[in-house]
Structures are given as structure tokens and as C-alpha cells.
C-alpha positions in Angstrom: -23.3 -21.4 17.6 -22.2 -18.1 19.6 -23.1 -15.8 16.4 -26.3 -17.4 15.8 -27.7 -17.5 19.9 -26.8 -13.9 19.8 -28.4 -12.7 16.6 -31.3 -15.0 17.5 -31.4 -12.9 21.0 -31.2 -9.5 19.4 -33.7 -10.1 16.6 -36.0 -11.9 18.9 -35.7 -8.8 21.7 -36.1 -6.5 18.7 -39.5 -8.1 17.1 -40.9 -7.8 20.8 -40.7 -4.7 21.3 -41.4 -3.3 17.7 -43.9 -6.0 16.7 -47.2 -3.7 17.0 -45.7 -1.0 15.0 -44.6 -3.8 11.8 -46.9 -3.4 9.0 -49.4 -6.2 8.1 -48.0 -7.1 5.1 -45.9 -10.8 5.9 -43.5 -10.0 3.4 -42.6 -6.7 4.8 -42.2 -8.3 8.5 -39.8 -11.2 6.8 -37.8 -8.3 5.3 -37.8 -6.6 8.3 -36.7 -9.2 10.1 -33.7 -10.1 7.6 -32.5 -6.3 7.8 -32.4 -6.7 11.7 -30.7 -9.7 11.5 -27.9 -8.0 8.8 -28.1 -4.9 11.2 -27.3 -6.9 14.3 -24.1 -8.5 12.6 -22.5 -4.9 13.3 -22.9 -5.6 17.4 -22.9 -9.9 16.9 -19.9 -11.0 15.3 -17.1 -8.8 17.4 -18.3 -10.4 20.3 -19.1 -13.7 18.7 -15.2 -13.5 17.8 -14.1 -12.9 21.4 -16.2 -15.2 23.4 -15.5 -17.9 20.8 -11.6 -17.5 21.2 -12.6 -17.6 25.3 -14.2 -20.6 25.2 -12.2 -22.4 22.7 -8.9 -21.5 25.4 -10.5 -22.2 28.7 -11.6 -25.7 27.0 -8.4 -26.4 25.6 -6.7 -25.6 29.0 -9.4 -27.5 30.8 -9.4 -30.7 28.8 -5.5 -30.2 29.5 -5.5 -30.6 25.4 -3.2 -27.5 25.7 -1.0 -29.1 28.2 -1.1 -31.8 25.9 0.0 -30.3 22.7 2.8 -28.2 24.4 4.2 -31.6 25.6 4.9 -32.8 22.2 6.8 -30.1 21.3 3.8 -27.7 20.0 4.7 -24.3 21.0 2.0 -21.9 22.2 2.2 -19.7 18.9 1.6 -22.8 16.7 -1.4 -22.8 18.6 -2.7 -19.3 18.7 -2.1 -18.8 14.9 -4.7 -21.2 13.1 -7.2 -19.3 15.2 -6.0 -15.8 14.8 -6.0 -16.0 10.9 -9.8 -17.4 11.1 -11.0 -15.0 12.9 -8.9 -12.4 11.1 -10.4 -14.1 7.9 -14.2 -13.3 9.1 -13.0 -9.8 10.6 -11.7 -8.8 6.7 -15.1 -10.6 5.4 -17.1 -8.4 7.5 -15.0 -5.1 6.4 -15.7 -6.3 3.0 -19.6 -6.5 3.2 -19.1 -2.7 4.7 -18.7 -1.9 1.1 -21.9 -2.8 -0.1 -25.3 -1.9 1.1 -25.1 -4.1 3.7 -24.1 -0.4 5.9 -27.6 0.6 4.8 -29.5 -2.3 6.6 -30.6 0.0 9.6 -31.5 2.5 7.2 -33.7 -0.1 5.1 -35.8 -2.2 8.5 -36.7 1.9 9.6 -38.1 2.6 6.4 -40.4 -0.4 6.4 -41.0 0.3 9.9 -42.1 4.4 9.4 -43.3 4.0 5.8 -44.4 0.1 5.0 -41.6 0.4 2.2 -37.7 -0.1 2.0 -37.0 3.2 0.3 -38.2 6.4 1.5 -38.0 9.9 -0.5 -36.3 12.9 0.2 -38.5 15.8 -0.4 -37.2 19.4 -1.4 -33.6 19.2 -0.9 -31.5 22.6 -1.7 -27.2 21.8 -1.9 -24.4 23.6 -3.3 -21.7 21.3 -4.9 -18.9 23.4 -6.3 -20.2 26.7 -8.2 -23.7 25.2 -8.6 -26.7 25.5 -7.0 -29.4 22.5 -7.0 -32.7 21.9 -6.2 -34.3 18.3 -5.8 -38.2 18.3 -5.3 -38.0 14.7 -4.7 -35.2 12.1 -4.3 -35.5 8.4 -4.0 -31.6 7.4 -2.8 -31.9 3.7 -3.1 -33.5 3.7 -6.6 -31.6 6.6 -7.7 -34.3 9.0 -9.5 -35.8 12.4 -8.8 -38.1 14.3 -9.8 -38.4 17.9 -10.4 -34.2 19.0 -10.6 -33.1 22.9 -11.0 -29.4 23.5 -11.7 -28.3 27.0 -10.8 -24.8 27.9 -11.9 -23.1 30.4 -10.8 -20.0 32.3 -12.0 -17.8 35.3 -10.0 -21.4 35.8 -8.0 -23.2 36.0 -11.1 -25.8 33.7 -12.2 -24.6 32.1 -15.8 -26.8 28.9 -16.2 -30.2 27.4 -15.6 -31.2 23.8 -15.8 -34.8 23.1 -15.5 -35.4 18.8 -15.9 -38.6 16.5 -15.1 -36.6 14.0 -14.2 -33.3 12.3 -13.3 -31.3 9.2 -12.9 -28.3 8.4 -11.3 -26.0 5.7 -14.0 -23.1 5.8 -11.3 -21.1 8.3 -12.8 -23.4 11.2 -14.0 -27.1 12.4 -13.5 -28.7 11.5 -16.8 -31.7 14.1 -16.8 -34.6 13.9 -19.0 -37.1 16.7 -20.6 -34.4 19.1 -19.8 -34.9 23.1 -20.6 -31.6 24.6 -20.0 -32.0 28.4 -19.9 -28.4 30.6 -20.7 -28.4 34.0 -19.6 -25.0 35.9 -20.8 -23.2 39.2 -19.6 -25.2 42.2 -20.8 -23.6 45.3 -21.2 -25.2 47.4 -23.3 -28.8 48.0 -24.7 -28.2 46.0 -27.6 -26.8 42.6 -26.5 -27.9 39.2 -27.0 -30.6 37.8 -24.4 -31.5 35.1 -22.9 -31.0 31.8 -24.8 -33.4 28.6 -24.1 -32.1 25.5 -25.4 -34.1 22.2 -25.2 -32.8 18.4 -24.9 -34.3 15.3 -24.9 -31.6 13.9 -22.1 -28.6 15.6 -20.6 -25.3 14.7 -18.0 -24.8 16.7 -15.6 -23.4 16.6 -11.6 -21.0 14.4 -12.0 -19.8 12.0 -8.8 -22.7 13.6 -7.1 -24.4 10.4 -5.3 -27.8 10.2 -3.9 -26.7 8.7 -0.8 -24.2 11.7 -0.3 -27.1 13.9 -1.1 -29.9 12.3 1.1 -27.1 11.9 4.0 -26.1 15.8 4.2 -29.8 17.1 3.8 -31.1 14.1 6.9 -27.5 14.7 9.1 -27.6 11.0 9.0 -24.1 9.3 8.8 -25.0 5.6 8.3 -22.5 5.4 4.6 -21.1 2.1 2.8 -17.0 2.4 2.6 -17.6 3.5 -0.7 -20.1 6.2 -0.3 -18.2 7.5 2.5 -15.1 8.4 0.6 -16.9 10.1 -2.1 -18.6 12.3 1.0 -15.4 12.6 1.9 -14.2 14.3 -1.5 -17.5 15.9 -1.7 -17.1 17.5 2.6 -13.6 18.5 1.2 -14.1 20.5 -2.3 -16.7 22.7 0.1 -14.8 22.4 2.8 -17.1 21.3 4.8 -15.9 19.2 8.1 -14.7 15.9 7.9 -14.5 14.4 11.4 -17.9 12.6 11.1 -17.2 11.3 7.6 -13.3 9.8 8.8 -15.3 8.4 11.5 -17.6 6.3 10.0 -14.5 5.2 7.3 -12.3 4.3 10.3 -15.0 2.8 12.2 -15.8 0.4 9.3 -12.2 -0.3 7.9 -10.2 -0.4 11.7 -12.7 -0.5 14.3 -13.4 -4.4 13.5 -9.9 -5.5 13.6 -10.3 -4.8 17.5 -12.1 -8.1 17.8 -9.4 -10.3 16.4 -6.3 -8.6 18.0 -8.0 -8.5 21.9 -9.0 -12.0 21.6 -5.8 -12.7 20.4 -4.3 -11.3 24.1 -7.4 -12.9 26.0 -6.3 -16.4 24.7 -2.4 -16.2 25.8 -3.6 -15.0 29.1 -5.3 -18.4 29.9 -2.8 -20.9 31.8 -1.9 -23.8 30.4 -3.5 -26.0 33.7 -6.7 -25.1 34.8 -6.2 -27.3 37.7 -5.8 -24.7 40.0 -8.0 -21.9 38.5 -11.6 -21.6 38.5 -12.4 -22.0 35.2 -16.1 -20.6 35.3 -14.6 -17.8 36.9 -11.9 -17.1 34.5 -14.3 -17.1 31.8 -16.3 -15.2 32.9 -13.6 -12.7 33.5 -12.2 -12.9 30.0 -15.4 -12.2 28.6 -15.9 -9.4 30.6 -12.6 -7.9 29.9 -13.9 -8.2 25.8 -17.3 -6.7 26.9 -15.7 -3.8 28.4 -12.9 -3.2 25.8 -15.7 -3.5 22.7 -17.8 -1.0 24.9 -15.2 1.6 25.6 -14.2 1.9 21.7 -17.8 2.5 21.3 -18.3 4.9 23.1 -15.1 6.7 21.8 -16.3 6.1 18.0 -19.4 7.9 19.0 -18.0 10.5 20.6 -16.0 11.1 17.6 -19.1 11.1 15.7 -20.1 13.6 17.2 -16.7 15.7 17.2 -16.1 15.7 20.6 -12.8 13.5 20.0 -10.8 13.3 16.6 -11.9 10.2 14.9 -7.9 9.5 15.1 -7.5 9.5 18.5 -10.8 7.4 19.1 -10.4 4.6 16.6 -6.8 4.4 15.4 -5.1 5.1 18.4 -6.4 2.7 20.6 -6.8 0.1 17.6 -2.7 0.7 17.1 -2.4 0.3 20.6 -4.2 -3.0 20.5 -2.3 -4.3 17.5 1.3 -3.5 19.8 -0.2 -5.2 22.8 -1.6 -8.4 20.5 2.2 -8.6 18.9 3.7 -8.8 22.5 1.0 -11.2 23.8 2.0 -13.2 20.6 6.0 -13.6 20.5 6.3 -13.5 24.1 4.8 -17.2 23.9 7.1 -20.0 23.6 
């Protein structure tokens, strides 16, 4: 019920402010509002996780259920476990979905937003992967086609290859391109040697592991990458040696960052007594909660200030997540 007031709340405070700008179309606004809903998962269900471990503790202490089940011989970890393997459970879920497009959902709600459409192209997009050269007049990431590709290859400074193509698709693997002129120009030394060769195919591989998203990502500056699309940026930053920190980011943010969720609310519940007769148990909520408020905003603020490469991605997310993970193993066997 937590998760569902609070992506209610965030969906509902999003569609009033953004609600004249939607496009007219009610199929676009439902999809829209589905995307918001996905996006606000991201924000929703770390602090769905930690309120619901609040509440389910201060009710258990104030029912005196707790005092109840330690009396018959229930320790306190037998106790804290069931619930810090469910919510562990959802926490791996969520990492999970991070490997799908689900990590695009932002992406997807803006387009429909700006362009009354969920995929948006990419016009005129110049990169250099490895000893090539490529041009894309248009790119369509989410579909996986462009239009209008040039291939320049390059060899010891020297311009070997040329690949001129209408078209091209993305299969997972390889480019397929179609209508393709490919243009071979070779060493000339003297007066007499062979020109320039034109050869002509039908359909042709080429740039292999060379993903749209990576592609569309680099030209925008935008860093908003599935798991999976992120590692391949990650050997893609790396053969041009290009920096990293933004990429390890966005990979430690969606594979470590969650787990923060779990492991705090796992300290939270051993901190609540086992009597709330003499406590204030509004008050002690409330200050549980805060404390989870506080810690989810501090890490991020550090994961976007190593997004930005102010702080190393491993001191912004893995520290502080390790540190977590010691404190949440003390909090745990200290109970007895």
C-alpha cells in the first residue's frame, strides 16, 4: 500500500504540472502516464522498502507482538530475517528490470512529451570507433535503423576504405546495411598503379558491438543506459579511451545503489525497542523514517556528483554501500 500511495503521489504531482504540454492523442497520455509510473519506481520502491520495514517494527513493538514472540523463545534474528530476504528479494527484482528497457522509461514519457512519439531520431551524428570514421544522417535508437551511413576507414593516417549505404539495421550483433557502395582506394606509388575500386552489395555487416543506444548516448551526453548497454559503453569508452567515471556510475548506481534500501532498513528495524510502552511511538517513527529519508538522499547526491566526476563513482556508491552492508551485519548478530 506504501509503493502504490507513493507512485499514485508522484504520477499524480507529475500530470499536474505537465498536463497542458501532453499531446491530445489519449493513447499517448496513457503511455505517458505508464512511463512516469515505471520512471517513478527508480525514487518509489527504496523508500517504500524502508518505511515498510518502519512501520512493520514500530507495530510489532506496539502491539507488544514483538515482546510476544521473544517470550516464546523467538530470538530477534528469527524475526528480522523473513523480512530482510523479502525485501532483499524485491531489491534483486528491481536490479533485474535495470537490465531491460525499463532504464529507458524517462527517456520514452520525454519523447512523447517533446515529440508526440516514444522514439525520437538522432540527426547527423559524426563518431570514431576504433580506426573508423562514421557518419549517421539519421538514427532512430529504439527501432534500430538509420538512414544515410558513411564508413571512413582509416589506416597509419591514411584513408583505406569507404562505405557509402541507404540504410541500416542493427540485428544485435552487427549493422546489416543495405544498398551499400563500398569505394577501395589503395596505396599509389607510381604513375601506373591500380585506382580506385567501386564494389557494390546488395547487404553488408559491418560495426560490430556498435549499439545505437551507445551511439545516440555519446552524441546527446545523456547517461540514462540499461545494465547491459552500459557495459558495452563501457568497452566502447575504454577501446578510445575515453573516460569512464560516468559510465561505472550509472553501472554501480543500478547494480549497488539499490541494495542500500534493504541493508538500512535492516539497521532501522533492530533499533526499535522491544516495548514501546515508554517511547513515543509516533515520534520514533517519524524519526526512523527520517533517518531513511536522509540516508537515501545523501547517496544521491553522492551518485550525482559522481556523475558528474566530481567524486569517483567508487567512493560515492561502493564505499558507503560496503559501509552499510558492515553496519547491517553488526545490527544483525548483535541481536539475541
Amino acid at each position: 500500500m506504501i509503493f502504490i500511495a507513493l507512485e499514485i503521489f508522484y504520477v499524480g504531482i507529475d500530470l499536474l504540472t505537465t498536463y497542458s504540454k501532453l499531446p491530445l492523442s489519449a493513447n499517448l497520455q496513457i503511455l505517458y502516464t505508464m512511463f512516469q509510473g515505471l520512471y517513478a519506481i527508480n525514487y518509489v520502491l527504496p523508500l517504500s522498502i524502508l518505511f515498510a520495514m518502519v512501520v512493520t517494527a514500530v507495530s510489532l513493538s506496539k502491539s507488544n507482538e514483538l515482546v510476544s514472540m521473544l517470550s516464546f523463545g523467538i530470538d530477534k534474528q528469527s524475526i528480522i530475517k523473513p523480512l530482510f530476504i523479502t525485501t532483499l528479494f524485491i531489491t534483486v527484482l528491481y536490479i533485474i528490470l535495470n537490465f531491460t528497457p525499463f532504464s529507458y522509461a524517462r527517456e520514452y514519457s520525454n519523447n512523447i512529451l517533446r515529440f508526440s512519439q516514444i522514439s525520437s531520431d538522432t540527426k547527423d551524428l559524426f563518431l570514431k570507433n576504433n580506426n573508423d570514421y562514421i557518419y549517421f544522417e539519421k538514427l532512430d535508437p529504439i527501432k534500430k535503423i538509420a538512414q544515410n551511413i558513411k564508413i571512413f576507414s582509416v589506416k597509419d593516417r591514411d584513408l583505406v576504405t569507404i562505405i557509402n549505404a541507404k540504410k541500416g539495421f542493427y540485428n544485435e550483433k552487427n549493422w546489416i546495411l543495405y544498398d551499400v557502395e563500398k569505394i577501395i582506394k589503395p596505396k599509389v606509388t607510381t604513375l601506373g598503379d591500380k585506382g580506385l575500386v567501386i564494389h557494390k552489395y546488395k547487404k553488408l555487416e559491418a560495426l560490430k558491438d556498435f549499439r545505437p543506444k551507445i551511439i545516440d548516448n555519446v552524441y546527446k551526453g545523456k547517461f540514462n543506459l540499461s545494465i547491459l548497454d552500459a557495459i558495452d559503453a563501457l568497452k566502447f569508452f575504454n577501446s578510445q579511451n575515453l573516460d569512464t567515471d560516468r559510465i561505472k556510475t550509472i553501472i554501480f548506481a543500478q547494480l549497488f545503489l539499490p541494495l542500500f534500501a534493504p541493508l538500512l532498513g535492516l539497521i532501522l528495524f533492530a533499533r526499535v525497542p522491544t516495548i514501546a510502552r515508554y517511547n513515543n511511538t509516533m515520534l520514533l517513527s517519524f524519526f526512523l523514517s527520517f533517518i531513511g529519508v536522509f540516508v537515501w538522499g545523501v547517496l544521491f547526491l553522492l551518485s550525482k556528483l559522481a556523475l558528474n566526476s566530481v567524486i569517483y563513482p567508487e567512493l560515492a556508491i561502493m564505499l558507503p554501500i560496503f559501509a552499510l552492508g558492515c553496519a547491517s551485519l553488526y545490527s544483525y548478530f548483535k541481536q539475541h
